[in-house]
MARBA-3410 file (N, C-alpha, C, O; in Angstrom, 1 decimal):
107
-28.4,26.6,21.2,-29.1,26.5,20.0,-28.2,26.8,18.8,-28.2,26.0,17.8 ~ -27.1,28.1,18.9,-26.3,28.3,18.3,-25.5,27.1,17.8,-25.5,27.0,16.5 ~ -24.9,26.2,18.5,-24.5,25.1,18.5,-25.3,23.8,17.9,-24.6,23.1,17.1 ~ -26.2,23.4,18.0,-27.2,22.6,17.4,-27.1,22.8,15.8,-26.7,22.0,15.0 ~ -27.9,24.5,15.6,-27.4,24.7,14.3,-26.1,24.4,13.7,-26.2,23.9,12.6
-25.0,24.7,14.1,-23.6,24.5,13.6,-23.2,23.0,13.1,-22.9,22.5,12.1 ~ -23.2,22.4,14.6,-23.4,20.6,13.9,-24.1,20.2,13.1,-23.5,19.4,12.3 ~ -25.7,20.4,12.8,-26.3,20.1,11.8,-25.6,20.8,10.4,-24.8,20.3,9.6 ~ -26.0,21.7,10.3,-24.7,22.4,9.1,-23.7,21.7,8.5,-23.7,21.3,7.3 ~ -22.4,21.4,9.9,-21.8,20.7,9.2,-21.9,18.9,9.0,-21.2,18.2,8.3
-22.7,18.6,9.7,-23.2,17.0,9.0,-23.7,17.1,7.6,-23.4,16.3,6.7 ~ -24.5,18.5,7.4,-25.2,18.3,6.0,-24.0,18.7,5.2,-24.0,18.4,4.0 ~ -23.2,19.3,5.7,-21.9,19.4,4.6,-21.2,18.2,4.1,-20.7,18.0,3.0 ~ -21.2,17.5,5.2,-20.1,16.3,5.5,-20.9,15.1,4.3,-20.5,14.4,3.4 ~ -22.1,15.2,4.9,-23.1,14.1,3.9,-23.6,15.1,2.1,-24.6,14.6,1.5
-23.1,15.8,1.6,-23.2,16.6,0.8,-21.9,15.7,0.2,-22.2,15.2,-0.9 ~ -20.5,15.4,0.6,-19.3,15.5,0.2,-19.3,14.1,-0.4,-18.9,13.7,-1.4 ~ -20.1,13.4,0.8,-19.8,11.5,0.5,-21.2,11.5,-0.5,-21.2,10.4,-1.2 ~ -21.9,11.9,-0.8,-22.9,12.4,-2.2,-22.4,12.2,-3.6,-22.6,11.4,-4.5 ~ -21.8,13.2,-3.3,-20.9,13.7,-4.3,-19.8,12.5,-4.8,-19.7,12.2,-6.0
-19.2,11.9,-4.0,-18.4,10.7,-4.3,-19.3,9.9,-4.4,-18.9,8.8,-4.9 ~ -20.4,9.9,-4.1,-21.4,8.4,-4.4,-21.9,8.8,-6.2,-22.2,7.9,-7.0 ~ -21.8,9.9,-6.4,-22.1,10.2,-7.4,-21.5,10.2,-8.9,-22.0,9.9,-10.0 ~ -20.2,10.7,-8.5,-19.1,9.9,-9.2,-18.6,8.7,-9.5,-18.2,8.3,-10.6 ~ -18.6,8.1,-8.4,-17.7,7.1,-8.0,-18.7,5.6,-8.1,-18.3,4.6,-8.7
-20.0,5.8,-7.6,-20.7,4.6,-7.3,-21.1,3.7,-8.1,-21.4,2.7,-7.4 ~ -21.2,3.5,-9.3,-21.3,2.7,-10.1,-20.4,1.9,-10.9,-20.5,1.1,-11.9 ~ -19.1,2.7,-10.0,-17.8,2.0,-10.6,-17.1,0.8,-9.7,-17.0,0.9,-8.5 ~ -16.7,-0.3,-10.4,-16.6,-1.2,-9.8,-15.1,-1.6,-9.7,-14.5,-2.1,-10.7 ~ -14.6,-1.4,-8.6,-12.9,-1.3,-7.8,-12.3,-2.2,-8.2,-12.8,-3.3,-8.4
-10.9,-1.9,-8.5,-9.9,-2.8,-8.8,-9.0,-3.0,-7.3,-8.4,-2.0,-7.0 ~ -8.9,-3.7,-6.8,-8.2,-4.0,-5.5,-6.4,-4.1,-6.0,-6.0,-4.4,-7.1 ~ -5.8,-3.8,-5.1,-4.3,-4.0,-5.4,-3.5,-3.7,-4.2,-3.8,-2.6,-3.5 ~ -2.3,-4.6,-3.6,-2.0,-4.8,-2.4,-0.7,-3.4,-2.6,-0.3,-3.4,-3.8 ~ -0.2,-2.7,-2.1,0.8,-1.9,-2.1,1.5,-1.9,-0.8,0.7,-2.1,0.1
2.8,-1.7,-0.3,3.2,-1.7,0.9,2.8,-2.9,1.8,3.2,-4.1,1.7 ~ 1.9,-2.4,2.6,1.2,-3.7,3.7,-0.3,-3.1,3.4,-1.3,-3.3,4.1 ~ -0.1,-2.5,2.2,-2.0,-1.9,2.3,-2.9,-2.5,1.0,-2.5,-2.3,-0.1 ~ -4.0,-3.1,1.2,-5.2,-3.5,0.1,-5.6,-2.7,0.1,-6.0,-2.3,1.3 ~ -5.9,-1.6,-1.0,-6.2,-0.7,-1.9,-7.6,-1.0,-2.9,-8.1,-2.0,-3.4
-7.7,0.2,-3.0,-9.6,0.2,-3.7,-9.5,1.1,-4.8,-10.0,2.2,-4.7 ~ -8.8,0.7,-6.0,-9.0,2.1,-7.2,-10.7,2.0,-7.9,-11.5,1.1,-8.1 ~ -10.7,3.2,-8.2,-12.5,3.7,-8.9,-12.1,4.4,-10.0,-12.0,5.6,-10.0 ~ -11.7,3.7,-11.0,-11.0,4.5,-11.8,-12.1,5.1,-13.0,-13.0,4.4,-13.3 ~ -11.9,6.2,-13.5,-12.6,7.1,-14.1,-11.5,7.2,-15.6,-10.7,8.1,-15.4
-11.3,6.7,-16.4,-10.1,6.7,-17.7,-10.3,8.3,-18.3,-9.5,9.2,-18.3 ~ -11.5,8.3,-18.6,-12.0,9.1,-19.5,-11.3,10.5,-19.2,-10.4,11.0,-19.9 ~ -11.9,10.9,-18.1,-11.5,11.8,-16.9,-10.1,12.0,-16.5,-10.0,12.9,-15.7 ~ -8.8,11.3,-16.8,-7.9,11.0,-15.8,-7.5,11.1,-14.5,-6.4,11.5,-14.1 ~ -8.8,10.4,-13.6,-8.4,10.9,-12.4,-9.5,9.3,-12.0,-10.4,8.8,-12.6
-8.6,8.9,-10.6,-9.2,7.9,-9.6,-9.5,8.0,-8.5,-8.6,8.5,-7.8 ~ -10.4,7.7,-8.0,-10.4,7.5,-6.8,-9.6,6.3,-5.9,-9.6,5.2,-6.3 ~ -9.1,6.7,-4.6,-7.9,5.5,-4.1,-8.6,5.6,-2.4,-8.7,6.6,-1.7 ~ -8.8,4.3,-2.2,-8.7,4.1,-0.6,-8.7,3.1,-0.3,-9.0,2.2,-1.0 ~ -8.2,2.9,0.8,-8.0,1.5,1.6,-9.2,0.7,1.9,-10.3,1.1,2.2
-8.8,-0.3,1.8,-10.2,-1.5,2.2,-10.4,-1.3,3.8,-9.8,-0.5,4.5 ~ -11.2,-1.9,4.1,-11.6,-1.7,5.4,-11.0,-2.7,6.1,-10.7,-2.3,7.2 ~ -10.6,-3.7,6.0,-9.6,-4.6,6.6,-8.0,-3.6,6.8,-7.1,-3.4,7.6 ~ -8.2,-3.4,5.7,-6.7,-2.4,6.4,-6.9,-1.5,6.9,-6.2,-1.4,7.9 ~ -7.7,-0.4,6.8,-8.1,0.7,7.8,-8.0,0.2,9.4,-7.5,1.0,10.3
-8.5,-1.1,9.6,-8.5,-2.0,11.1,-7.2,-2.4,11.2,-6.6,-2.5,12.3 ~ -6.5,-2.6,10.0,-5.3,-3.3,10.6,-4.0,-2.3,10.8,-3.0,-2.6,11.4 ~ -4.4,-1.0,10.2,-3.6,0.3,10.6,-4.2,0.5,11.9,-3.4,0.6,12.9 ~ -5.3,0.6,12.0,-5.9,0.7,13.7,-5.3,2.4,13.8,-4.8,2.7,14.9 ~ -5.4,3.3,13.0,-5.0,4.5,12.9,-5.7,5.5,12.6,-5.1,6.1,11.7
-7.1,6.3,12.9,-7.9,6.9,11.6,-7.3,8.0,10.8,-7.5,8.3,9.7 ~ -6.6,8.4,11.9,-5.8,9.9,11.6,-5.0,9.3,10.0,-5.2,9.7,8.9 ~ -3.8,8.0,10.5,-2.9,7.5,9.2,-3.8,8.0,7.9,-3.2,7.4,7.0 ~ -4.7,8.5,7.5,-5.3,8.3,6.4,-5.7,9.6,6.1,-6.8,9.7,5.5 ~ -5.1,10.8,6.5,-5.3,12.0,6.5,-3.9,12.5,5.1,-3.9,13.5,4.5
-3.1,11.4,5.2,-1.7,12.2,4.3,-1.9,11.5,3.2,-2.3,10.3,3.1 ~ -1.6,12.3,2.4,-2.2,12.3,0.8,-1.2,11.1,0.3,-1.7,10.1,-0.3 ~ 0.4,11.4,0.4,1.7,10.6,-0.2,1.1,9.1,-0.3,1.0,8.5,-1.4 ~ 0.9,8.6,0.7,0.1,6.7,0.2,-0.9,6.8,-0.6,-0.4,6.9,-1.7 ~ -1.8,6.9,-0.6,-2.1,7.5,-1.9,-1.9,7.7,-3.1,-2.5,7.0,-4.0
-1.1,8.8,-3.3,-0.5,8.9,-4.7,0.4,8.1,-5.1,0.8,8.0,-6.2 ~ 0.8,7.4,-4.2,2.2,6.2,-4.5,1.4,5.2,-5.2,1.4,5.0,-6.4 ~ 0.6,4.5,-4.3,-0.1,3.4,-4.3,-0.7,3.7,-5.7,-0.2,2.9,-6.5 ~ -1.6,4.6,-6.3,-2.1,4.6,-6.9,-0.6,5.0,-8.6,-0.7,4.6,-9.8 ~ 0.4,5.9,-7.9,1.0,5.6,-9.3,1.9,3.9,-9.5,2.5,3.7,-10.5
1.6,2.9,-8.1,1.9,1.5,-8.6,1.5,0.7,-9.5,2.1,-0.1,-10.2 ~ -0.3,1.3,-9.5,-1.5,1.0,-10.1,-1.3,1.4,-11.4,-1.8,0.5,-12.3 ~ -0.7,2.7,-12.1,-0.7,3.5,-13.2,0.1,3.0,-13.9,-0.1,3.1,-15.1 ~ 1.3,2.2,-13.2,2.8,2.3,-14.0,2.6,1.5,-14.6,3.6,1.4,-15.3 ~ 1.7,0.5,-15.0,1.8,-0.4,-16.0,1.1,-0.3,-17.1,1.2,-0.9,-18.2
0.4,0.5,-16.9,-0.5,0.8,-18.1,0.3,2.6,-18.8,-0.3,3.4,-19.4 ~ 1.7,2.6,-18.4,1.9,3.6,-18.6,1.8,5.1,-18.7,2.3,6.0,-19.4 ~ 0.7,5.1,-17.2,0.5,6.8,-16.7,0.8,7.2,-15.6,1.1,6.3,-14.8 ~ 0.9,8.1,-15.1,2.2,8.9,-14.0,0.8,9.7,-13.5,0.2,10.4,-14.3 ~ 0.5,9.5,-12.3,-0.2,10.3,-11.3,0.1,12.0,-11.2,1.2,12.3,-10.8
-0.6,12.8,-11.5,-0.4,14.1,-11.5,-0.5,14.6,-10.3,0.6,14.9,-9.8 ~ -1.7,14.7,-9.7,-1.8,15.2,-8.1,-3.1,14.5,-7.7,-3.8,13.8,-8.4 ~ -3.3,14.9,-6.1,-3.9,14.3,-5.2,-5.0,15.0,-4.7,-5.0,16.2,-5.1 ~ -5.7,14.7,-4.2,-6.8,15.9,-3.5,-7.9,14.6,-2.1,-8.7,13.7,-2.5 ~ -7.7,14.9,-0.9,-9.1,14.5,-0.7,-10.3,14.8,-0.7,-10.8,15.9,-0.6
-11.0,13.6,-0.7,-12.8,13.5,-1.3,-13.3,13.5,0.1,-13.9,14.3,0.6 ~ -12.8,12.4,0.6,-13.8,12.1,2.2,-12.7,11.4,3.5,-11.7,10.8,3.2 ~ -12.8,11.5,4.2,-11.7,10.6,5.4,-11.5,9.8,4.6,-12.4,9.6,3.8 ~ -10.5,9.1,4.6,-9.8,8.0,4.3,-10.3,7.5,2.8,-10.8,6.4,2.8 ~ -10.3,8.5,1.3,-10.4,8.3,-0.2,-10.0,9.6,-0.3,-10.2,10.7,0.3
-9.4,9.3,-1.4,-8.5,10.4,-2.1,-8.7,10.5,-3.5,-8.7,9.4,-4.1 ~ -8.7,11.4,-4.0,-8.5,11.2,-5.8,-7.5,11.7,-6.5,-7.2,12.9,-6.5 ~ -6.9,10.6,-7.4,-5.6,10.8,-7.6,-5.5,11.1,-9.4,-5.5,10.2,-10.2 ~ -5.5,12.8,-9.8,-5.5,12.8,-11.4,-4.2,12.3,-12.4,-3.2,12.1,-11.7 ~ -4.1,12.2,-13.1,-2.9,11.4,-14.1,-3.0,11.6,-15.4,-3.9,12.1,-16.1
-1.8,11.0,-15.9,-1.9,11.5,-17.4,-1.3,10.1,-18.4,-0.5,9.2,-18.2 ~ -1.8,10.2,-19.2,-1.2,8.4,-19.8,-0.4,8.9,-21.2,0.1,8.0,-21.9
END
C-alpha cells in the first residue's frame, strides 16, 4: 500500500512539472535549429530572458540514448548558437522535464 501511495505521489509530481512547462511554454511556437548532429526546439520567452531548449523527437530516436539528455552542456551550447546572432550569451541552465531544459541569457 505504502508503495502504491509513493508512485502515485510521484507521477502527480512528475505531471505537476510537465504542467508547468505546458504553461509556460505552450503557446509558444519553436524555432527549430540544427546544432552538432542535433535538430533543436527553442520556446523562447524574450521578455523573460530565458528559453526553453530540446531536441526534436527524431533526434532523441536518432541518439537512441534517453539518459544522453540528462547533461545540461548541449543544451546551453546549442542554445547559445541560437543566441549569438542576435547578440546574447546564455547565462545558465536548469532542467524543466527529461530531455527540455531552460536556458536564461542576457542580450
Amino acid at each position: 500500500m505504502r508503495r502504491l501511495f509513493a508512485s502515485a505521489l510521484v507521477l502527480s509530481l512528475a505531471a505537476c512539472g510537465a504542467g508547468g512547462v505546458i504553461a509556460d511554454y505552450g503557446s509558444i511556437r519553436p524555432v527549430t535549429l540544427v546544432h552538432g548532429d542535433v535538430d533543436w526546439k527553442f520556446y523562447d520567452r524574450p521578455q523573460e530572458g530565458r528559453v526553453m531548449v530540446a531536441p526534436t523527437v527524431a533526434s532523441v530516436r536518432q541518439v537512441n540514448n534517453w539518459g544522453a539528455w540528462d547533461n545540461p552542456a548541449p543544451f546551453q551550447s546549442a542554445a547559445q548558437a541560437w543566441l549569438a546572432p542576435r547578440g546574447c550569451t546564455a547565462t545558465g541552465v536548469q532542467p524543466l522535464i527529461k530531455g527540455q531544459m531552460e536556458v536564461t541569457y542576457t542580450c
